[in-house]
Backbone as a ProteinNet text record, in pm:
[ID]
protein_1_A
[PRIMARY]
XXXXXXXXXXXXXXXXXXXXXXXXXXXXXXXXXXXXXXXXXXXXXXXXXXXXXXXXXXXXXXXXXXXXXXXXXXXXXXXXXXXXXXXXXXXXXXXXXXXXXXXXXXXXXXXXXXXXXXXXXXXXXXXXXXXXXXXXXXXXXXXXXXXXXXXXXXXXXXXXXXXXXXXXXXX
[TERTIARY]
1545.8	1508	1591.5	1538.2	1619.7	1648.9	1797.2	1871.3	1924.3	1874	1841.1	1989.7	2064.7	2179.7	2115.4	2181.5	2193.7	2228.4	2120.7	2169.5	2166.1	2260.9	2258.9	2070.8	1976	1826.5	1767.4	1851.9	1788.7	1815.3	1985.5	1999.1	1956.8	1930.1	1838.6	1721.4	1674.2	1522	1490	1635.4	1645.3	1662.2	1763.7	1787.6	1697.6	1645.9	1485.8	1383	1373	1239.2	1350.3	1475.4	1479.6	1420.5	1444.1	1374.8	1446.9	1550.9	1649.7	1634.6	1548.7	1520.4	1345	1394.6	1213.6	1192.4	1220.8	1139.7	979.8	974.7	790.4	735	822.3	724.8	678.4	587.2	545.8	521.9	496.7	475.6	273.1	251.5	83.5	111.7	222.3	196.2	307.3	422.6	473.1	330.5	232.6	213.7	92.9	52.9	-17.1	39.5	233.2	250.6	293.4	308.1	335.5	179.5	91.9	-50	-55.1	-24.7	-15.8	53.7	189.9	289	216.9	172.7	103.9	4.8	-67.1	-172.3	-133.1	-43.1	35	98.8	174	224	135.6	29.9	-64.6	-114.9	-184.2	-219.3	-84.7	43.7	166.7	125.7	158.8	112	17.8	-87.9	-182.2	-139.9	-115	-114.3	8.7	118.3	251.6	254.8	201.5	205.6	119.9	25.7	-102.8	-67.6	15.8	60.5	148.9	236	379.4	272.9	167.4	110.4	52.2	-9.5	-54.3	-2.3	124.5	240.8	292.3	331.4	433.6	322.3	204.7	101.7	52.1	131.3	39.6	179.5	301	450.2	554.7	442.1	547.3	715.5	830.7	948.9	987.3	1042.9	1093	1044.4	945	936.5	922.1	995.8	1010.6	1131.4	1244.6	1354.9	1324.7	1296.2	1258.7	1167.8	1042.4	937.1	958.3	1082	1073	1165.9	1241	1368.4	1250.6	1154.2	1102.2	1031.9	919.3	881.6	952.8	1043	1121.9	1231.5	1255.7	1259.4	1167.1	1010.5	893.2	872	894	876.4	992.5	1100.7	1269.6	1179.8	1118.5	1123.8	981.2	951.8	821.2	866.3	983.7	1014	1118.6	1177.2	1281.2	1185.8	1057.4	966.6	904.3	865.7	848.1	1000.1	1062.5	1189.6	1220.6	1203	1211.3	1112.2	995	896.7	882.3	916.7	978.1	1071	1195.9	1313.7	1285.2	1155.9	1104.2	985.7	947.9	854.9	762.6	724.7	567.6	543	438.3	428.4	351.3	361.2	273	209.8	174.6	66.9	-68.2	-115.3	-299.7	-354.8	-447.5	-483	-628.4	-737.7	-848.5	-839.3	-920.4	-923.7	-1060.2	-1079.4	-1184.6	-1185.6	-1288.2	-1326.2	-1226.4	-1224.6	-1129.5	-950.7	-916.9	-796	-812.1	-889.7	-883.3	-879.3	-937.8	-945.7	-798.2	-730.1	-636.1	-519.8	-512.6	-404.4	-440.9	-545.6	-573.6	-499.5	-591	-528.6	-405.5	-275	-128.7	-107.8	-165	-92.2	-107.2	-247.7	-268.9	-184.9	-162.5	-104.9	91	88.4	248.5	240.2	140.5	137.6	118	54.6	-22	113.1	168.7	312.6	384.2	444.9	554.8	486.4	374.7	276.3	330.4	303.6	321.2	442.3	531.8	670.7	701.5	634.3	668	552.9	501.5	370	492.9	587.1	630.5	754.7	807.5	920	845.4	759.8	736.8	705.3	715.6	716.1	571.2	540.6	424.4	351.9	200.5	137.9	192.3	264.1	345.8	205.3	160.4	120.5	161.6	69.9	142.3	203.9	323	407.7	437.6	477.2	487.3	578.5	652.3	703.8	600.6	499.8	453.8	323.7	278.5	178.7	239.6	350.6	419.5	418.1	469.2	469.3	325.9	191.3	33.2	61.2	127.7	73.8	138.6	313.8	339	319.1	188.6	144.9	55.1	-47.2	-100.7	-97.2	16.4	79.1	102.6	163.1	278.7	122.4	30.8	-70.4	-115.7	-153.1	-214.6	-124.8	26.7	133.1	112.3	100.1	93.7	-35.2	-108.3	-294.1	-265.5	-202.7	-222.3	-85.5	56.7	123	67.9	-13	-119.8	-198.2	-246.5	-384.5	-291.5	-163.7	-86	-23.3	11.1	106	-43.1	-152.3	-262.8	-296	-348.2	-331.2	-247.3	-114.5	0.9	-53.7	-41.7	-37.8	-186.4	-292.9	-376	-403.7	-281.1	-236	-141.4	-53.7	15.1	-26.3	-100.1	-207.8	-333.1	-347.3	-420.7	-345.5	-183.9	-124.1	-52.7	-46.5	-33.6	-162.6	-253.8	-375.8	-365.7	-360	-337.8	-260.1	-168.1	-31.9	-61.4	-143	-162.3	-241.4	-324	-430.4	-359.3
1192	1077.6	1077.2	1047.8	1041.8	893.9	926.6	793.3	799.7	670.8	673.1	562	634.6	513.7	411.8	339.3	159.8	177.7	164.5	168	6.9	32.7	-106.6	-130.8	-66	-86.8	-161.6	-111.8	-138.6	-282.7	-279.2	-426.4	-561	-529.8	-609.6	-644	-544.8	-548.7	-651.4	-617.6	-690.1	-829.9	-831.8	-1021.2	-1035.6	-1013.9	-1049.9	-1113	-985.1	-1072.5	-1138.9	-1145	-1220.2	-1178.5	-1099.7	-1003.4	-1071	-1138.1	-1213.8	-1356.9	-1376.5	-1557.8	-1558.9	-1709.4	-1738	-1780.5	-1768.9	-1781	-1730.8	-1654.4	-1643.7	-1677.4	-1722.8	-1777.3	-1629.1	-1686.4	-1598.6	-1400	-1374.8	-1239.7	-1215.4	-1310.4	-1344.3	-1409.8	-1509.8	-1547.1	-1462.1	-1372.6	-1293.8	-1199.6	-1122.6	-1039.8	-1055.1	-1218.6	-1294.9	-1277	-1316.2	-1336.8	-1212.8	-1082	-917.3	-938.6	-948.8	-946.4	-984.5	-1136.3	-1190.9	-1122.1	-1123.4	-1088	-929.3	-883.8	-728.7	-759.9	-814.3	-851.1	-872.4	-1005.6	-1017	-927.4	-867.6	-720.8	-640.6	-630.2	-513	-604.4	-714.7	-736.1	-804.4	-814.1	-825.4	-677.5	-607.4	-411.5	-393	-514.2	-441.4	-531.4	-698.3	-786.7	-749.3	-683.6	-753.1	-597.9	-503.1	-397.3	-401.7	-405	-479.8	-606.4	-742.5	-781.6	-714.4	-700.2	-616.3	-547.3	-436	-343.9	-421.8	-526.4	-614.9	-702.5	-760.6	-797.2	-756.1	-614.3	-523.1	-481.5	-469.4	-435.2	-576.5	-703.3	-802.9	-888	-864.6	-936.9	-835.6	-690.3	-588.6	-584.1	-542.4	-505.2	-580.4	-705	-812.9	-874.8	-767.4	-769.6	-666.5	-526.8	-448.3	-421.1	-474.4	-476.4	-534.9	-682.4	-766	-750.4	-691.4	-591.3	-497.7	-392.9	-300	-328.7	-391.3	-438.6	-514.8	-588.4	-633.5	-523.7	-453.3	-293.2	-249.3	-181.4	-121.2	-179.9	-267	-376.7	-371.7	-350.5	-349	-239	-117.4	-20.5	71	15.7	6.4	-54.6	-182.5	-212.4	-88.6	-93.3	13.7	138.2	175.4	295.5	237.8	157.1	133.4	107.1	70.8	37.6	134.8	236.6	405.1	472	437.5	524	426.9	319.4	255.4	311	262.7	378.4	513.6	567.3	704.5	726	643.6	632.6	628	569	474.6	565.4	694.4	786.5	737.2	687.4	649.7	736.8	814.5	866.9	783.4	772.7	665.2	797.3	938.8	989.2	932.7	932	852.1	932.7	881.1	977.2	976.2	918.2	967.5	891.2	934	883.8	834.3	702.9	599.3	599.7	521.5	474.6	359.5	275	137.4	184.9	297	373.2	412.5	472.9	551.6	436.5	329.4	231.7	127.4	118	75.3	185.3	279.8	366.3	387.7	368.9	408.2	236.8	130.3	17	-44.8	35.2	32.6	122.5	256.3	334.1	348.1	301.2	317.4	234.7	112.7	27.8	69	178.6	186.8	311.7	364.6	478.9	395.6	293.1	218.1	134.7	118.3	8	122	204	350.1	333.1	357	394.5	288.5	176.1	21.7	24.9	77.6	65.5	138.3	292	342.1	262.6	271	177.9	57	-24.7	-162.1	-102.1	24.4	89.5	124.6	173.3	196.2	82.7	146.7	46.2	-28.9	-131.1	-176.1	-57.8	-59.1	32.5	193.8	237.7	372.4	421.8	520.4	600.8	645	645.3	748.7	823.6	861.3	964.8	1095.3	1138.4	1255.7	1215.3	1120.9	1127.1	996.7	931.4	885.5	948.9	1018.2	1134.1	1225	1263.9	1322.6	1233.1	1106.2	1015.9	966.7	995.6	1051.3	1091.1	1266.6	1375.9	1388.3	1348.2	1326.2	1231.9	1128.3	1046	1124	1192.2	1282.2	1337.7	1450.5	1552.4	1443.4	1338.7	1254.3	1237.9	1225.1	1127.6	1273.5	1403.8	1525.1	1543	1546.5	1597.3	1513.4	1340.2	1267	1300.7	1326.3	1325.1	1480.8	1552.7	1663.3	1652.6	1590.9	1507.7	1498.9	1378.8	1255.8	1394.6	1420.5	1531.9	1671.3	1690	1818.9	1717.5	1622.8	1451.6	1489.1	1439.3	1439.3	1518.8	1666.9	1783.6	1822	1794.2	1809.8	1748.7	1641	1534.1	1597.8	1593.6	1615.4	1803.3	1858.4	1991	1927.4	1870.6	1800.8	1756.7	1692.2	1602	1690.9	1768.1	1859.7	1973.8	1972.3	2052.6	2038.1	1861.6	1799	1740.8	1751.6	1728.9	1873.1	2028.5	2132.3	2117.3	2098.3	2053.9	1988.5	1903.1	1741.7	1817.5	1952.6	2005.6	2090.8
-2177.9	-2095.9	-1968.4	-1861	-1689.1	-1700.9	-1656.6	-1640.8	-1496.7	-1462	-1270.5	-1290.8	-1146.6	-1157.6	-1062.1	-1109.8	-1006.4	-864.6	-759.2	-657.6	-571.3	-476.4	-423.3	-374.3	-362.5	-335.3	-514.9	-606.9	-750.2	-743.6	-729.3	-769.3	-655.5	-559.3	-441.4	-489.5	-570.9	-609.9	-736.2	-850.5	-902.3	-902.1	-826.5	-770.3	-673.3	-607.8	-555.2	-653.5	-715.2	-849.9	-941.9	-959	-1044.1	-1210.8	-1212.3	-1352	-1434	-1452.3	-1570.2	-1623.1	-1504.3	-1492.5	-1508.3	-1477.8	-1466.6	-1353.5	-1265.6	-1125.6	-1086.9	-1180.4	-1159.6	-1253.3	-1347.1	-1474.4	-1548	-1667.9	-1772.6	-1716.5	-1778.2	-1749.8	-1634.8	-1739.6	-1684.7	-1484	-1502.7	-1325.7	-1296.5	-1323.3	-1242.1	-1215.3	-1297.1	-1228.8	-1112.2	-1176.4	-1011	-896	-918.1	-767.7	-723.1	-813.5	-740.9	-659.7	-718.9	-701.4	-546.2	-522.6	-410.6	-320.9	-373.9	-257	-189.2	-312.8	-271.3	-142.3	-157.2	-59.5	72.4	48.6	193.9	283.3	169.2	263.2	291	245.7	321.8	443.5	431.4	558.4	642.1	600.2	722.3	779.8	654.1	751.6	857.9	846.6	923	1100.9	1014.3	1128.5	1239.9	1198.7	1247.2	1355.3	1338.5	1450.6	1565.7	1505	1595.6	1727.4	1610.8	1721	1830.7	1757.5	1890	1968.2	1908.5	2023.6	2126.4	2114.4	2200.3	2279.9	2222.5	2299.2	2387	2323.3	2438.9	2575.5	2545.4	2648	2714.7	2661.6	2752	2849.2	2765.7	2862.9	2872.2	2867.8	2917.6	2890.4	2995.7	2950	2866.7	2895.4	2815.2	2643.7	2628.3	2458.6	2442.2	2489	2423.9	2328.5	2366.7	2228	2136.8	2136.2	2044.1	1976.9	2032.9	1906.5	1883.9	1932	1894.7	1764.1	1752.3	1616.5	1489.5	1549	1470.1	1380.2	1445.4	1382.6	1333.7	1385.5	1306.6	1213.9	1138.5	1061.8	933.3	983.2	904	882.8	918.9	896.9	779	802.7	710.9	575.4	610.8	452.1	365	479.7	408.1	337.4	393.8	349.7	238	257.9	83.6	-12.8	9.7	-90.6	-150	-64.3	-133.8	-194.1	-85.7	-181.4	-344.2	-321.6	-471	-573.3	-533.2	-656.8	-668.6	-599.4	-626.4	-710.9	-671.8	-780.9	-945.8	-953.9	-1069.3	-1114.5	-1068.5	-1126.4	-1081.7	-931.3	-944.7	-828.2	-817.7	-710.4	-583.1	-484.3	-367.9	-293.8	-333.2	-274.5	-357.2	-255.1	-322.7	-387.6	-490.4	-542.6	-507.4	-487.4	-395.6	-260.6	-152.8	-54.5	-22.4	-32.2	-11.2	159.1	152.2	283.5	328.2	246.4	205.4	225.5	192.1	176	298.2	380.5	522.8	626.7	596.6	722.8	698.1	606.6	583.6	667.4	616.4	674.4	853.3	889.3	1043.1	1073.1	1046.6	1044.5	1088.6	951.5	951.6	1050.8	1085.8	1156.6	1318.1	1330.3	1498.9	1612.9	1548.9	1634.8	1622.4	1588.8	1630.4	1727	1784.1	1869.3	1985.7	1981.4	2082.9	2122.5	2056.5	2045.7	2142.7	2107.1	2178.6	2296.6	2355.4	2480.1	2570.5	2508.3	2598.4	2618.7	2557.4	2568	2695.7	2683.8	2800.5	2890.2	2908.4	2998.5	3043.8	2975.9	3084.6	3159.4	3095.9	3193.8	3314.7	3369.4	3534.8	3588.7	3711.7	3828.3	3845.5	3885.4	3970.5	4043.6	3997	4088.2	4095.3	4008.4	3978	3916.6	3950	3819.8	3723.6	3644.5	3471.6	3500	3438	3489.7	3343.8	3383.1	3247.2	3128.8	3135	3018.8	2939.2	2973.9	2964.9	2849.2	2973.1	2912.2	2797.9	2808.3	2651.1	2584.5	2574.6	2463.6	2381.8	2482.8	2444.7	2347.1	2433.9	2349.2	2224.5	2211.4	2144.9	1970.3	2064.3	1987.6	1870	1955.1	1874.1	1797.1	1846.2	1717.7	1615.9	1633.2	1540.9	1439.1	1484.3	1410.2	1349.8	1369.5	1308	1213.7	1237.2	1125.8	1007.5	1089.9	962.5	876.2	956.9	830	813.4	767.5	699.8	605.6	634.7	530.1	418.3	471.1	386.5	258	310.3	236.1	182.3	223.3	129.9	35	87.4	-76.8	-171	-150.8	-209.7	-329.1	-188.1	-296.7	-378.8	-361.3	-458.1	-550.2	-566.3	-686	-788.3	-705.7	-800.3	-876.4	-811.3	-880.6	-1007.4	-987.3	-1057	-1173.4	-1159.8	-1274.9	-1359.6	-1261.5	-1341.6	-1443.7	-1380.7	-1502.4	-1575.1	-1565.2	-1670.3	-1784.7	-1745.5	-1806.8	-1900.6	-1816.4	-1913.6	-2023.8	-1978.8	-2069.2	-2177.9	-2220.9	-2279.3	-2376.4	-2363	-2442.2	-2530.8
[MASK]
+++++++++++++++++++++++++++++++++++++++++++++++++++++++++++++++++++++++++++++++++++++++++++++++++++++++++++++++++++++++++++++++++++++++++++++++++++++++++++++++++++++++++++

């Protein structure tokens, strides 16, 4: 059996839910309010980048620190939340890819390329044209978004190699 030590992310997680108490009540409304809270965080995922991208593109310089801390803030907890179920044997590569699954991930992910752009977009001047580091941070956008969707689809294929040789295994 794997014995995972206690990390300061475990025990946060722990005194968060409160796993010792009853703060969510029975087992039946704790797993209502994972249920809930689940929900919310997907659409905070979708709402809270979206805004900043629109922000930073509508009051320019002066909300670019302050959304940029906020994002990246939201993006910190996204990733302790994979590194936690990971810790915990769950894998978070998907295992099919829906339509519902594809418009969610474009969703979460477009508006932080669009967010970087505006960022460089409120650094020039009035009436400046696009300038090249501008246009790299494009192109850059791009690659960033191809690396990620072939990421996405090698996590994928892994897993369902995985599962299939554990399915061998099982026979």
């Amino acid at each position: 059996m794997l014995v995972l030590m206690t990390t300061a992310l475990d025990r946060t997680v722990s005194w968060t839910l409160d796993l010792a108490g009853d703060s969510w009540g029975d087992e039946r409304e704790r797993l209502r309010w994972y249920e809930g809270l689940t929900a919310a965080a997907q659409l905070r995922q979708i709402a809270l980048p979206w805004a900043a991208a629109a922000l930073v593109l509508i009051l320019g310089r002066p909300a670019v620190l302050p959304l940029a801390l906020v994002v990246g803030l939201d993006y910190i907890s996204m990733f302790l939340a994979t590194t936690y179920v990971r810790r915990h044997r769950v894998d978070p590569a998907v295992k099919r890819w829906t339509a519902a699954r594809i418009l969610y991930v474009v969703l979460t992910r477009v508006p932080y390329g669009i967010f970087v752009v505006g960022c460089f977009l409120a650094f020039r001047e009035p009436g400046e044209p696009i300038g090249p580091t501008t246009i790299g941070a494009i192109i850059g956008a791009v690659i960033g978004t191809v690396a990620g969707v072939v990421g996405l689809a090698r996590d994928t294929r892994n897993r369902r190699r995985r599962e299939a040789a554990e399915a061998l295994d099982a026979d």
